[in-house]
N, C-alpha and C positions, 0 to 999 in steps of 0.2 A: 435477175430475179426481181429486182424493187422495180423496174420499167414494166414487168408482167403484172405486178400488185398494180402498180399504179393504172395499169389498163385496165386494168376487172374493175379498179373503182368507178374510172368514168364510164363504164359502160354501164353498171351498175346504177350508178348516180343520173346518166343520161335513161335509165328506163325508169328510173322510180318518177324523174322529173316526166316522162311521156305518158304511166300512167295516172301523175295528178293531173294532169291537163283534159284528159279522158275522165276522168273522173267528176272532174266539174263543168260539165256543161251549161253552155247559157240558158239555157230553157231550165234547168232545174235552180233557178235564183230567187223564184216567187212567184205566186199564185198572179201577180199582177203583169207579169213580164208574157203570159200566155193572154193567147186571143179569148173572145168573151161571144158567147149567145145569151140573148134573150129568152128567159123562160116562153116567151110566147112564141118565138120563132122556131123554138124544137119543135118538132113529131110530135103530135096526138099523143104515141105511144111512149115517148119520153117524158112528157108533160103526168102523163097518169104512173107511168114509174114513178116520178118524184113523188105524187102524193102520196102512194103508197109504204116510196120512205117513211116520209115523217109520219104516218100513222101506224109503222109497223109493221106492216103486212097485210093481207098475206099474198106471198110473193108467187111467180109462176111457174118458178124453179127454186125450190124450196132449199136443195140443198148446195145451189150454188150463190144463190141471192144474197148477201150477208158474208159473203168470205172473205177474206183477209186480201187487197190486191197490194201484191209485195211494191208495185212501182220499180220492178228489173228495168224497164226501160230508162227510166228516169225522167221520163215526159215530165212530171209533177214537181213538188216543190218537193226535196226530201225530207221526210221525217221519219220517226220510229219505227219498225215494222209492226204492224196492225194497227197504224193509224187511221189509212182507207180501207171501204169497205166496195165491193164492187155489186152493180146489180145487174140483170137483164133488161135490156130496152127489146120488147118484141121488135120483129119486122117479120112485115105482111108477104104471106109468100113463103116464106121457111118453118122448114119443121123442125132444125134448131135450133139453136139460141141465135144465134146470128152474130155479127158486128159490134153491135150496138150494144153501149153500156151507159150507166152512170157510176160515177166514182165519188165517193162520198169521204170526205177530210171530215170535220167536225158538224158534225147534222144541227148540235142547236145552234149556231152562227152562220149556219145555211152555207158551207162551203161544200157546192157541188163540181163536180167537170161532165163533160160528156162527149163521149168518143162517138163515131161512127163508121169505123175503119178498125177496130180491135185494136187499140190501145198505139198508132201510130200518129194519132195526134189528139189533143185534148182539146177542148174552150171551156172556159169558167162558166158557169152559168149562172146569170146577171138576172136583177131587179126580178123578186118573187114576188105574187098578186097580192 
């Protein structure tokens, strides 16, 4: 009976250890550890999403623009839930939303990211005009 205990523990013990290891990915260690674009090298249509952040609106998809992006993947650096906020980046050609996003961590410190693959990889976006 104690060598059955004592099994369940390591089995136990070896999945808690398998999901922290899952749990901390290297990409999710800092905004600094992710690749980086230049504002000027995004899209037209990401370049005038951002202005629209910072001026509030109004956005092209009203009730999706502004919502909470949980960060399930963990691409990002983690924080609280409703820390980022996610918007639509148009792309020409589609009648909906598409791909393209920006993710917004803290707007007055300017931490943006921007996907172009729906949220399978991020880059910072670097030096604002």
């Amino acid at each position: 009976m104690q060598e059955v205990a004592a099994f369940c523990r390591s089995i136990l013990l070896a999945a808690f250890l398998g999901l922290f290891a899952l749990a901390s990915p290297a990409y999710a260690r800092g905004a600094d550890s992710l690749p980086s674009v230049l504002f000027a090298d995004l899209p037209a249509e990401a370049q005038a999403t951002l202005r629209l952040i910072e001026q509030g609106g109004p956005f092209p998809y009203p009730r999706k623009d502004g919502s909470i992006f949980g960060n399930f993947e963990r691409r990002l650096p983690l924080q609280a839930r409703g820390y980022y906020r996610e918007y639509t980046v148009p792309t020409p050609g589609r009648r909906d939303r598409g791909a393209r996003r920006i993710v917004a961590g803290q707007i007055a410190r300017g931490e943006y990211y921007y996907t172009d693959d729906h949220y399978r990889s991020f880059r910072r976006i670097r030096e604002r005009p």
